[in-house]
C-alpha positions as CSV (number, residue, x, y, z in Angstrom):
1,X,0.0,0.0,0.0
2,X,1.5,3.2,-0.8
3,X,0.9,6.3,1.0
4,X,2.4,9.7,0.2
5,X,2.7,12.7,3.0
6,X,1.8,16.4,2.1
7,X,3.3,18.7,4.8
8,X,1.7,22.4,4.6
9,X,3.1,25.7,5.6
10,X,2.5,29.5,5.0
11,X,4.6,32.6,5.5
12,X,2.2,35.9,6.3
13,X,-0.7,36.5,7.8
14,X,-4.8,36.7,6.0
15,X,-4.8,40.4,6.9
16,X,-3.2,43.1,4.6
17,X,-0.1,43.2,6.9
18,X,2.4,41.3,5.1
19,X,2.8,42.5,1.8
20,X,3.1,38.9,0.6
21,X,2.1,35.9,1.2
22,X,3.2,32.4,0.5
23,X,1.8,28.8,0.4
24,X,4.5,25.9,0.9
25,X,3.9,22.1,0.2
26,X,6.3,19.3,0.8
27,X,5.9,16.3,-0.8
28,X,6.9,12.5,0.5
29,X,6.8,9.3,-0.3
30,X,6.6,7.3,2.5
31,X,8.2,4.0,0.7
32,X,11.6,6.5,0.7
33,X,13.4,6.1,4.4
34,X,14.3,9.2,6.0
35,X,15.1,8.0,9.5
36,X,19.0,8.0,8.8
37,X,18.7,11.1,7.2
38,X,17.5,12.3,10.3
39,X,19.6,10.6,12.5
40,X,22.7,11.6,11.0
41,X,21.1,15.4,10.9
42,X,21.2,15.3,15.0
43,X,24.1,13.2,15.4
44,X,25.9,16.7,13.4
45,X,24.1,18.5,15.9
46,X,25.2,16.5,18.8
47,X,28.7,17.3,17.7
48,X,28.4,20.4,17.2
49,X,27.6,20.8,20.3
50,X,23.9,22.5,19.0
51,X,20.7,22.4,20.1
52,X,18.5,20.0,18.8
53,X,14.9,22.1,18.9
54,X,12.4,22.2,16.2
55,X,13.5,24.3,13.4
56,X,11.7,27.1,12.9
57,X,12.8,29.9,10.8
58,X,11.6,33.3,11.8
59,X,12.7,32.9,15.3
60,X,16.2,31.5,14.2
61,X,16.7,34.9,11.9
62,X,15.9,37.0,14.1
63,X,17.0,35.3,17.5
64,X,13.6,35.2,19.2
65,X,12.1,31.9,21.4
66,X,13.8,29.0,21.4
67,X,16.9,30.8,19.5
68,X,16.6,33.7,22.0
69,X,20.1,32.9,24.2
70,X,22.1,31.3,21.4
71,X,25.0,33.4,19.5
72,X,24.6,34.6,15.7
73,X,27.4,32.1,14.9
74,X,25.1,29.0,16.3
75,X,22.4,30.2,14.9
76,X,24.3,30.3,11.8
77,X,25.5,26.8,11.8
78,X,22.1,25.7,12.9
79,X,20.8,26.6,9.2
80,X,23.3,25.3,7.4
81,X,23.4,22.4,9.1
82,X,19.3,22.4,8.5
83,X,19.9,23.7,4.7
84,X,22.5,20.1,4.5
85,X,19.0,18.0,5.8
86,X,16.8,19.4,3.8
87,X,19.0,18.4,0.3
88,X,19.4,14.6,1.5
89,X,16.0,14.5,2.3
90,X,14.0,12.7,-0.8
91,X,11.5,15.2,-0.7
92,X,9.4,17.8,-3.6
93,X,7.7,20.9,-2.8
94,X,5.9,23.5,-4.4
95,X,5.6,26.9,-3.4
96,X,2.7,29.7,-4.4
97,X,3.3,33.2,-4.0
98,X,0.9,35.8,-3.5
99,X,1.3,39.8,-3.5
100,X,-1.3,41.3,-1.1
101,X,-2.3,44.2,-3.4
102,X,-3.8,41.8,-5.9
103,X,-6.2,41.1,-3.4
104,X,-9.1,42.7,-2.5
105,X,-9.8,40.7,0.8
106,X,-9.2,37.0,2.4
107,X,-11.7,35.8,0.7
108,X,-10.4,36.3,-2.6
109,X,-7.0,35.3,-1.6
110,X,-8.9,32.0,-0.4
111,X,-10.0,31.3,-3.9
112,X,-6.7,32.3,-5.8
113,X,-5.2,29.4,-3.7
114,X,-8.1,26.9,-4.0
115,X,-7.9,27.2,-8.2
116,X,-3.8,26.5,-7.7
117,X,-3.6,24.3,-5.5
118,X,-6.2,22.3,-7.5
119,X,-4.2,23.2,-10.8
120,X,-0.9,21.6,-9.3
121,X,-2.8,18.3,-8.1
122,X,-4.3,18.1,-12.0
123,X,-0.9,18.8,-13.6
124,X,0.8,15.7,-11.4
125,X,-2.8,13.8,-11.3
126,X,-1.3,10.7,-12.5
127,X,1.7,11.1,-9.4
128,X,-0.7,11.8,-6.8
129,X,-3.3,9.2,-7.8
130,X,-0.9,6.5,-7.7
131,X,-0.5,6.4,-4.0
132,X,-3.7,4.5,-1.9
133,X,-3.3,6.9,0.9
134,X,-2.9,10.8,0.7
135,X,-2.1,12.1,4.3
136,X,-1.8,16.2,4.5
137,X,-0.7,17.7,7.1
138,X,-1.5,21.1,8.4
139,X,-1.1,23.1,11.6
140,X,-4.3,24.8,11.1
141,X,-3.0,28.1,11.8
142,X,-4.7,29.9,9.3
143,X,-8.3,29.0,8.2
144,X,-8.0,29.8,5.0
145,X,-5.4,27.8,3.7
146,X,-7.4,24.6,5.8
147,X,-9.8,25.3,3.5
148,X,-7.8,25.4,0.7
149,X,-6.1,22.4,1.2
150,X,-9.1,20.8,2.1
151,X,-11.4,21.7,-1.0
152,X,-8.6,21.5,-3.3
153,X,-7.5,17.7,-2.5
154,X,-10.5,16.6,-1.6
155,X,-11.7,18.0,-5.3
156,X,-9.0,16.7,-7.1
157,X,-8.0,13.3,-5.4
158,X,-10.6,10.5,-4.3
159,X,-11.8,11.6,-0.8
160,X,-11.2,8.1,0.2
161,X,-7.6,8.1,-0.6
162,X,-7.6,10.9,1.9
163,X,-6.7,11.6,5.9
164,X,-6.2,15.3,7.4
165,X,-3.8,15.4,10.2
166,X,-2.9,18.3,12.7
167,X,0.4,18.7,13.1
168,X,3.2,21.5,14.6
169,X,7.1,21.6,13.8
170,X,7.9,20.2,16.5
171,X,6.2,16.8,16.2
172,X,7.6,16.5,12.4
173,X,10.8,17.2,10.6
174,X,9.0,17.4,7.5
175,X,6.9,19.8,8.6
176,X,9.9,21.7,9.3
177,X,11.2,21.5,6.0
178,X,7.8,23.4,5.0
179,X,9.0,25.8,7.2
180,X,12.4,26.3,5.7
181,X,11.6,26.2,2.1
182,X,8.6,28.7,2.3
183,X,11.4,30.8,4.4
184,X,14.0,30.7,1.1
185,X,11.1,31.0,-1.3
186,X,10.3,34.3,0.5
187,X,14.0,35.6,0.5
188,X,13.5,34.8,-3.0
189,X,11.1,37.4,-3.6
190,X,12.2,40.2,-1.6
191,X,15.8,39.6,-3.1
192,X,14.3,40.3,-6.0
193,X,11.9,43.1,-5.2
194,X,15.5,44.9,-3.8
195,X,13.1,44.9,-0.4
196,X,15.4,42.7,2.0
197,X,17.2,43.3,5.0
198,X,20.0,43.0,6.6
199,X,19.3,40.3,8.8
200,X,18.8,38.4,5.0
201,X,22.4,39.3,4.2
202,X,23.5,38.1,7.9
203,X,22.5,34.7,7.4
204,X,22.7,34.4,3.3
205,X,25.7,36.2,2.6
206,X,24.0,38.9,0.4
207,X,21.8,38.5,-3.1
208,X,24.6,36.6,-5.0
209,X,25.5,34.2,-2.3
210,X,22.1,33.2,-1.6
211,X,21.2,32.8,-5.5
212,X,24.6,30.8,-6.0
213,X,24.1,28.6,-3.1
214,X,20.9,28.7,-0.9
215,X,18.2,29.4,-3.4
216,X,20.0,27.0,-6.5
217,X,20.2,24.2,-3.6
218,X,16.6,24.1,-2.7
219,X,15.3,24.3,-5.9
220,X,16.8,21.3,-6.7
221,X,13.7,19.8,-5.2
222,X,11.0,21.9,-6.5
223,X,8.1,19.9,-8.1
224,X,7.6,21.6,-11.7
């Protein structure tokens, strides 16, 4: 029986805050192991003498939470060192990005995401119906991407192939890897709009570095 696991996470906010916002899906075959992966992940960590907390991006740029008494440098090494998981994982993902000001309100954002989210499931229909079991995984942190992922998989897949799980970052690495990604994805497009900071630079080594190394190596896995 073959299942495959869609791990969901967002970067922004529903409200006109952010002036973007982004939709992240990791893709995973369940037949492909990833417990050495893993293992040897934390093992680097042990002997690096790092933490081993649940990754999560916006607190480790900017030092907040978990990251709060940890030096730049660790902080540092704890990204690469994630950035070195993340390409060993066998993993795909997909990211959608959205520009608030195309928007008129949630609801419309809603929509947008429904129709692409539905368009990406058609375009690999033959990859996602091959699988018995389709298990998404969402933190429900934002009702409108729930019900995005909902309407859209449960549209475009059979509903009985289907299971919806909670989940947080730190029950799943994977979910993790969501986190990560959407975080890149984002640096992507504020690279590009000339609009990042210097906390960007801090931790990517400027536009050049990041496009040489950081963005080329994750999009290595992106499902086209």
């Amino acid at each position: 029986m073959r299942e495959l696991s869609i791990f969901a996470d967002e970067s922004g906010d529903k409200t006109n805050h952010d002036r973007y916002f982004l939709l992240t899906l990791v893709v995973h075959d369940q037949a492909d192991p990833i417990a050495r992966v893993i293992g040897n992940y934390e093992g680097h960590l042990t002997l690096r003498d790092l933490p081993n907390i649940p990754f999560h991006s916006e607190p480790l740029l900017n030092g907040h939470g978990d990251y709060a008494n940890l030096e730049l440098s660790q902080r540092k090494d704890l990204l690469v060192a994630f950035n070195v998981l993340v390409q060993r994982l066998p993993i795909r993902y997909k990211t959608f990005v959205y520009r608030r000001s195309e928007f008129e309100d949630a609801s419309k954002l809603a929509a947008r995401m429904k129709r692409d989210l539905s368009g990406m499931l058609f375009d690999h229909l033959e990859f996602f119906q091959g699988f018995d079991h389709v298990k998404v995984y969402y933190d429900n942190g934002q009702a409108i991407v729930k019900r995005a992922l909902d309407e859209s998989v449960s549209f475009a897949l059979s509903k009985q192939a289907i299971e919806k799980r909670r989940t947080t970052m730190t029950e799943y690495r994977l979910a993790q890897v969501a986190d990560y990604l959407c975080t890149v994805e984002l640096a992507a497009v504020k690279y590009a709009a000339k609009e990042a900071g210097g906390t960007y630079d801090k931790f990517f080594g400027g536009i050049g570095s990041f496009k040489r190394n950081w963005l080329k190596q994750a999009r290595r896995k992106r499902l086209d």
